[in-house]
GUVO-13607 format. One record per residue (C-alpha): y negated, x, z negated. Coordinates in steps of 0.001 Angstrom, whole numbers, padded with zeros to 6 digits. Layout:
<sites>
{py Y&px X&pz Z}
...
</sites>
This chain:
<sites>
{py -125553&px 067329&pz -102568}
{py -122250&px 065601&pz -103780}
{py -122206&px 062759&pz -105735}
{py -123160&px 062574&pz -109445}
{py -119785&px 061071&pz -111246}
{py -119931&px 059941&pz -115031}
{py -116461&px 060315&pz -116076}
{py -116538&px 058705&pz -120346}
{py -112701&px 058693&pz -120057}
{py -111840&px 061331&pz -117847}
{py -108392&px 062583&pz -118530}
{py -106069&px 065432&pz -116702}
{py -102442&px 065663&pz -117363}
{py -101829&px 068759&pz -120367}
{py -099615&px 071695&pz -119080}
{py -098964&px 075289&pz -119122}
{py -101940&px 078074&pz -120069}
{py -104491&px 075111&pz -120393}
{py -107068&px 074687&pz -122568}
{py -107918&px 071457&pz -124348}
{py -110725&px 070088&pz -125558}
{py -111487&px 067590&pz -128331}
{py -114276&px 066331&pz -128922}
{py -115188&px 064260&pz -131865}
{py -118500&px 062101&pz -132170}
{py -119705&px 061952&pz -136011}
{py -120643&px 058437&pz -137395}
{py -124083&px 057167&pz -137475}
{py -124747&px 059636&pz -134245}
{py -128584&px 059024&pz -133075}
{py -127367&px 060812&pz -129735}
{py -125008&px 059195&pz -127239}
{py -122350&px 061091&pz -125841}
{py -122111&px 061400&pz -122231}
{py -119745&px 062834&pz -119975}
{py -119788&px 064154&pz -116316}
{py -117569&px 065974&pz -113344}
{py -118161&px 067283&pz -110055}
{py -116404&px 069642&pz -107801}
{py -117736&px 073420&pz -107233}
{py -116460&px 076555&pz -106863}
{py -113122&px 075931&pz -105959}
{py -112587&px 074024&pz -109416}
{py -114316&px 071128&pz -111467}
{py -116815&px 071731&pz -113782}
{py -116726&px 068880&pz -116611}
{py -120163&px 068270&pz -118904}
{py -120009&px 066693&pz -121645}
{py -123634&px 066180&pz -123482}
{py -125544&px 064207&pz -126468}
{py -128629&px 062928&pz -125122}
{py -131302&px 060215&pz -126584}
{py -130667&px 058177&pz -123449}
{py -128676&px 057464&pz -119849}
{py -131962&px 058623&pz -117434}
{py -132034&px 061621&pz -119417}
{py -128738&px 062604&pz -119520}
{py -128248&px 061813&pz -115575}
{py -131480&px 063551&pz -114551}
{py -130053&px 066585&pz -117194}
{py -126600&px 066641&pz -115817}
{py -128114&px 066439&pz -111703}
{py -130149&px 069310&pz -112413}
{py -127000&px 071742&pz -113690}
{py -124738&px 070488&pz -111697}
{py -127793&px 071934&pz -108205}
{py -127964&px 074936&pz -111021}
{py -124101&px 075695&pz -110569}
{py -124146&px 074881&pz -106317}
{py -126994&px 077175&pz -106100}
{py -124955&px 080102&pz -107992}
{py -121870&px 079140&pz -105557}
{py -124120&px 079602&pz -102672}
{py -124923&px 083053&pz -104547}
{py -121931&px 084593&pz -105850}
{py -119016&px 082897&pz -103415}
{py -116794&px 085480&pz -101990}
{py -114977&px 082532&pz -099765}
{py -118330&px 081604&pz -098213}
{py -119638&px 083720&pz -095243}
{py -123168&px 083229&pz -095531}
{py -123376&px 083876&pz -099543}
{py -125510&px 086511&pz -100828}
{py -122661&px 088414&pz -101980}
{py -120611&px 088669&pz -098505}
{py -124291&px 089532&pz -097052}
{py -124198&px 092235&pz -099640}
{py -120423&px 093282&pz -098815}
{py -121280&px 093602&pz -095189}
{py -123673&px 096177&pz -095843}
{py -121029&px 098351&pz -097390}
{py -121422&px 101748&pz -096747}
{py -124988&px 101027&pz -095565}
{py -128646&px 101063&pz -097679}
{py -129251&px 099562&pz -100610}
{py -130121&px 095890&pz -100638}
{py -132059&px 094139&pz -102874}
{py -130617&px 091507&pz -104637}
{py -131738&px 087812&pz -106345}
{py -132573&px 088211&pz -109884}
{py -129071&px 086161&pz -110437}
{py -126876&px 088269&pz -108134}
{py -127931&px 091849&pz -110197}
{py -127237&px 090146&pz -113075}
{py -123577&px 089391&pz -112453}
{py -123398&px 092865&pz -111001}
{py -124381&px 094428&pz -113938}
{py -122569&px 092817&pz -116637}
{py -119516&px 093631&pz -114298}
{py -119941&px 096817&pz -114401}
{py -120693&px 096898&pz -118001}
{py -117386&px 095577&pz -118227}
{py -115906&px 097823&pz -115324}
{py -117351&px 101271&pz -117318}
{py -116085&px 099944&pz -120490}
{py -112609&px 098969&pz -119531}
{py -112294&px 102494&pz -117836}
{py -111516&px 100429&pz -114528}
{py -109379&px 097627&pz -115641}
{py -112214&px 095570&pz -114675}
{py -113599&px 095922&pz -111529}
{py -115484&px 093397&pz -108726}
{py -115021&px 096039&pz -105679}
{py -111598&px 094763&pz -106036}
{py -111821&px 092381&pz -103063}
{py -109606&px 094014&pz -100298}
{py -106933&px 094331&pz -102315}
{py -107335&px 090849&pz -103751}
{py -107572&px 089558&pz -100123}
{py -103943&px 091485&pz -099393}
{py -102042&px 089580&pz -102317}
{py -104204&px 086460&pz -101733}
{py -102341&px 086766&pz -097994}
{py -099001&px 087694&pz -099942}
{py -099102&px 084206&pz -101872}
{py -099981&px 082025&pz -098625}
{py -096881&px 083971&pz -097103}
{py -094250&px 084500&pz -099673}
{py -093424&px 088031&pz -098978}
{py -094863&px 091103&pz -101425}
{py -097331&px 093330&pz -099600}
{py -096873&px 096391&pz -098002}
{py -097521&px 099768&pz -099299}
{py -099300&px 101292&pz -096699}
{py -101624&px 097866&pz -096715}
{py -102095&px 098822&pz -100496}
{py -102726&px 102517&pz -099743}
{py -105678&px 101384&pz -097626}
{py -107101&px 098722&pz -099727}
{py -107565&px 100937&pz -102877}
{py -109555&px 103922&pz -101104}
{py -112133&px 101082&pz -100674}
{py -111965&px 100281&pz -104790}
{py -114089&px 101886&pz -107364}
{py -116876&px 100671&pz -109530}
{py -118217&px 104023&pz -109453}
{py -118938&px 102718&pz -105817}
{py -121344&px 100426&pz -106902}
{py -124874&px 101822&pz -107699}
{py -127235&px 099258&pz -109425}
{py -130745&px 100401&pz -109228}
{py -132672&px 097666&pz -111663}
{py -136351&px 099145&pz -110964}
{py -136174&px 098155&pz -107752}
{py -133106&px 095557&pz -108164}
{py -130996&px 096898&pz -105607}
{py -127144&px 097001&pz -104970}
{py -125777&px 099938&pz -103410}
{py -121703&px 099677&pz -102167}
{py -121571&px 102971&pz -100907}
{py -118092&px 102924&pz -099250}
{py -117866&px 101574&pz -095843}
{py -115626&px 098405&pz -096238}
{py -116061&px 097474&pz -099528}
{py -115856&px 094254&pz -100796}
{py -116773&px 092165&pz -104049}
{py -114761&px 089740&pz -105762}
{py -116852&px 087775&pz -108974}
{py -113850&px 085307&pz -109365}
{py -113174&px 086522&pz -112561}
{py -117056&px 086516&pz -113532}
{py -118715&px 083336&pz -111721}
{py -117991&px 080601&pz -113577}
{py -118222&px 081632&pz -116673}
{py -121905&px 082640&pz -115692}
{py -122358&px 079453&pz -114177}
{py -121168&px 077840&pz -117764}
{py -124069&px 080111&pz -119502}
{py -126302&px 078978&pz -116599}
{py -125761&px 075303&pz -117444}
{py -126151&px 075290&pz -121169}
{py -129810&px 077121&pz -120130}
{py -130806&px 073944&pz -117817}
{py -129702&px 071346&pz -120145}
{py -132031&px 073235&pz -122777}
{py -134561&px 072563&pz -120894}
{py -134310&px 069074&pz -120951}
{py -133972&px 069276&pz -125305}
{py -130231&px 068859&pz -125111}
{py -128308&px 071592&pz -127057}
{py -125151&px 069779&pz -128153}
{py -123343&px 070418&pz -124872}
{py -119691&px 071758&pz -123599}
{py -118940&px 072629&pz -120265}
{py -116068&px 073705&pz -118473}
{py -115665&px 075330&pz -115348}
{py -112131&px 075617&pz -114820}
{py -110756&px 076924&pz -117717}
{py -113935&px 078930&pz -118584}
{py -115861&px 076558&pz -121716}
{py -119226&px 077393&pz -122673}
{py -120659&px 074948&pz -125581}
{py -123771&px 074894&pz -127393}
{py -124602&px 072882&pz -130485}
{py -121928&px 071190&pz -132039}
{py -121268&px 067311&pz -131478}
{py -123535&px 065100&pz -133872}
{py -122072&px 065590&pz -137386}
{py -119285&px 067996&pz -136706}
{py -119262&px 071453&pz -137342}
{py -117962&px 072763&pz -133873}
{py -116157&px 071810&pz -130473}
{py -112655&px 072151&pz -131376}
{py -111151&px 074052&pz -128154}
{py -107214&px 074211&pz -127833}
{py -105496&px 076785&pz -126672}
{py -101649&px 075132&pz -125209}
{py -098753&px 077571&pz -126388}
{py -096719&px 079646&pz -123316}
{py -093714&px 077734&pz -124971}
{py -094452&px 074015&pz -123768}
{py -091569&px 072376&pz -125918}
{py -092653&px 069152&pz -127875}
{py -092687&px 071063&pz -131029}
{py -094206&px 073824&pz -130029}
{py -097572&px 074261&pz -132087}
{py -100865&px 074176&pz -130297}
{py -103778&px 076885&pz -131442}
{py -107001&px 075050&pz -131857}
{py -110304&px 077230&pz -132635}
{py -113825&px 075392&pz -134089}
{py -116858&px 076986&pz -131837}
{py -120440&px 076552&pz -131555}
{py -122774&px 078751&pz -129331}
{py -119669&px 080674&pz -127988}
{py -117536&px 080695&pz -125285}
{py -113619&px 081094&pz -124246}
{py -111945&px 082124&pz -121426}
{py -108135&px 082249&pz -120640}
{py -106576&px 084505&pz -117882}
{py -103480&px 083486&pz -117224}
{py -100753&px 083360&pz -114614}
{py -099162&px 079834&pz -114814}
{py -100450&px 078051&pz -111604}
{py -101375&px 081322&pz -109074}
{py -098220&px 083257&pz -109350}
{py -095663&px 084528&pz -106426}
{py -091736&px 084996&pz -107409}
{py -089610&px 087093&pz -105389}
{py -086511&px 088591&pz -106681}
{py -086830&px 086909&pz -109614}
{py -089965&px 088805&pz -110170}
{py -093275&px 086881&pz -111345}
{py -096286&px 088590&pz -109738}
{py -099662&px 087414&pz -111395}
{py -102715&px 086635&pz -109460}
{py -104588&px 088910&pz -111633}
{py -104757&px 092642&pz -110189}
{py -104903&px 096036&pz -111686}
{py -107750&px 096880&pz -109933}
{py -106671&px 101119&pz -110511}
{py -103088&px 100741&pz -109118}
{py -103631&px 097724&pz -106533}
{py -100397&px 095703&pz -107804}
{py -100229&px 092347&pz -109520}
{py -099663&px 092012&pz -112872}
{py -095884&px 091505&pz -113538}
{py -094518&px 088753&pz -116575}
{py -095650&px 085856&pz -117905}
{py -098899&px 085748&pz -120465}
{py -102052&px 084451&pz -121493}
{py -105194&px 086360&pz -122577}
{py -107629&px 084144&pz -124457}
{py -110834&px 085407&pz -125601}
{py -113849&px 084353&pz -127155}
{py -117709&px 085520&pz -126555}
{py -121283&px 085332&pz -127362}
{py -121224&px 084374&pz -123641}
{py -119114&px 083358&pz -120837}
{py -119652&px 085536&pz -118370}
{py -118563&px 088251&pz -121048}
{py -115285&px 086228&pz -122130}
{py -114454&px 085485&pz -118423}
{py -114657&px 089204&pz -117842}
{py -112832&px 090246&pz -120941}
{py -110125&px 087882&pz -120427}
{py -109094&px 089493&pz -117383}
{py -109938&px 093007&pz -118681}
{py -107541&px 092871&pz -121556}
{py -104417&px 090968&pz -119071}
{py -104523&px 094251&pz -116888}
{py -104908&px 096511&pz -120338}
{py -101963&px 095142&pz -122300}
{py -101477&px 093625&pz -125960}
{py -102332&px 097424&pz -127455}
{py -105230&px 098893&pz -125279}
{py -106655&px 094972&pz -124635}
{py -106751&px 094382&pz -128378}
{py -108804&px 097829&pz -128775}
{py -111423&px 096785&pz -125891}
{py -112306&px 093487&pz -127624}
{py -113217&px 094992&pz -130638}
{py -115547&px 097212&pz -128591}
{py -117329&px 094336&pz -128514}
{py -119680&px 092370&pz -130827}
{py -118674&px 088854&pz -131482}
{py -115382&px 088993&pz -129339}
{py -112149&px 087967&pz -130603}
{py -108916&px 088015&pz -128521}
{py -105997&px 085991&pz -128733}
{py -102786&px 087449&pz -126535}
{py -099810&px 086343&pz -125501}
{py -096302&px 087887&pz -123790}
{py -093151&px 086705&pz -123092}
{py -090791&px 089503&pz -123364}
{py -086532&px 089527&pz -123100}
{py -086977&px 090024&pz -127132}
{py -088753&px 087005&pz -127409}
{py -092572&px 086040&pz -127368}
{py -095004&px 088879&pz -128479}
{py -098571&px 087828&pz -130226}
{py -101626&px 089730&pz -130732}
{py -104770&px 088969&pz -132188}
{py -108111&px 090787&pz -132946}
{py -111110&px 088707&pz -134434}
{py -110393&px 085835&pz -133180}
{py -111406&px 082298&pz -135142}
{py -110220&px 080323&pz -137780}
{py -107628&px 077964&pz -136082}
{py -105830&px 074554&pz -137069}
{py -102342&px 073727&pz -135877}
{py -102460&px 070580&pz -134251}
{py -099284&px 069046&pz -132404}
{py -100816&px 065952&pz -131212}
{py -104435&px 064633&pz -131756}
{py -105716&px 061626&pz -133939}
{py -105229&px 058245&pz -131756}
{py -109067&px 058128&pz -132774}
{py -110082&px 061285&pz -131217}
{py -110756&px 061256&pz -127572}
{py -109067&px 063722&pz -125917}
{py -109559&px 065764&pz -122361}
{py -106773&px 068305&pz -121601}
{py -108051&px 071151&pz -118442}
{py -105554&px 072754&pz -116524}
{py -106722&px 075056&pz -113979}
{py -104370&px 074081&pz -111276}
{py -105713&px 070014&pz -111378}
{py -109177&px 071001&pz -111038}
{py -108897&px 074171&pz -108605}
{py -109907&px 071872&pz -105284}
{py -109720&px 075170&pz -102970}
</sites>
């Protein structure tokens, strides 16, 4: 168990592709605001809660914080004795039945994988190993390497069977890959525990993947900002108000590789096998965050055109989309929220700025 830390003025540096998040108390609050990190995941997750009182808030925080270790231990694709490489060594063996959490990952994936026609898909692991390889080593992988990897790719692979709550991969060598799923169901995960304990009017953030609950004590929403790909002083930063949402932003500002003068995105198009190519950031917003982690890299690998079109597929999703092109930046949106411009926060208003690349600790 790693140490509880209460961080009230915990503050990470603001830069490319991050997502901010400003929170501000309302006056004559009966709730006290209280804020905590730990590392898990490969990342931080940050809470940030109104409870009635310290014990309750620590004893609240302690419990989501064993929730979100306990879904590591579940879903981790870097940990050999998870339940998911368990599951991946069985590959091309009988089904397996799964934990209750584990089937439920699986089959939101696929939801996402069938609806996406393949732009999402968590059997993408061997090829995500190959370009994970290609990053450590600077040098692009090989085709033939490629070649290999995708024979062993295909949701269509995966059989879920939820009467008896069994996983079937059904390709020798398969592997799965819930980095683009995990914490944004751990985020959902949390705002359940805390629930139990009566507190509502939380925000948590693994990563960049938010989840909140019930807005701060007299306030409306969490106001979430989204940082601009264009980083000059004056360049305006997109702030949305949520409440029982989520938001999730794929982007490719801290895992890239450039060779050639070519940018090649962590995020792969799980049909072709090759990074994605360019410089942009997908932000979308759910009902959940599992669902906006998912779509977030869904719509990167679809494009501005075919991303926008999944989204609205959706109930309750909104997508906000941006490319840098030689013309100049290109911006799409499709339902996403009312926004506010803000260039710098109120002195009063406490502010916490998340980059993925200061709180990524693998």
């Amino acid at each position: 168990m790693t140490e509880l830390i209460r961080a009230r003025a915990f503050l990470l540096p603001a830069l490319t592709v991050a997502v901010a998040l400003l929170d501000l108390p309302g006056r004559g609050a009966t709730l006290a605001r209280f804020e905590y990190v730990e590392p898990h995941m490969g990342t931080k997750f940050r809470i940030v809660l109104y409870a009635p009182d310290e014990a309750t808030a620590d004893r609240a925080a302690r419990r989501a914080f064993d929730r979100i270790e306990e879904l590591n231990h579940i879903m981790s694709d870097y940990l050999a004795t998870s339940e998911l490489a368990r599951l991946s060594r069985n590959s091309g063996g009988p089904p397996v039945k799964v934990s209750e959490d584990l089937f439920r990952v699986l089959a939101e994936s696929q939801n996402i994988a069938r609806r996406s026609d393949g732009a999402f898909d968590i059997t993408v692991g061997p090829i995500v190993k190959r370009w994970r390889r290609a990053r450590r080593r600077h040098a692009l992988p090989d085709h033939e390497s490629i070649a290999n990897a995708l024979e062993k790719v295909g949701y269509e692979n995966l059989v879920l069977n939820p009467r008896g709550r069994t996983a079937h991969l059904m390709k020798p060598g398969m592997e799965l890959d819930l980095g683009a799923v995990g914490k944004g169901y751990a985020d959902d995960e949390v705002l359940k525990v805390l629930a139990g304990f009566g507190i509502r009017r939380v925000l948590v953030a693994g990563g960049g993947d938010i989840a909140v609950g019930d807005p701060p004590p007299g306030r409306k929403g969490w106001l979430v900002a989204v940082e601009p790909l264009n980083l000059a002083p004056r360049a305006p930063v997109r702030t949305v108000l949520l409440h029982r949402a989520a938001i999730s932003t794929s982007g490719d500002s801290e895992q890239h590789l450039e060779i050639g003068g070519v940018r090649y995105s962590h995020v792969i198009d799980p049909r072709t096998g090759l990074a994605l190519t360019g410089y942009r950031s997908v932000t979308v917003v759910a009902r959940r965050g599992i669902l906006a982690d998912g779509l977030a890299t869904a719509a990167s690998v679809l494009g501005s055109e075919d991303g926008l079109k999944l989204i609205r597929r959706f109930s309750g999703a909104g997508i906000f989309y941006v490319e840098e092109r030689p013309s100049g930046m290109v911006t799409r949106e499709a339902r996403f929220p009312r926004f506010l411009r803000l260039n710098s926060p109120t002195p009063s208003a406490p502010t916490a700025t998340i980059r993925k690349s200061d709180l990524r600790a693998r």
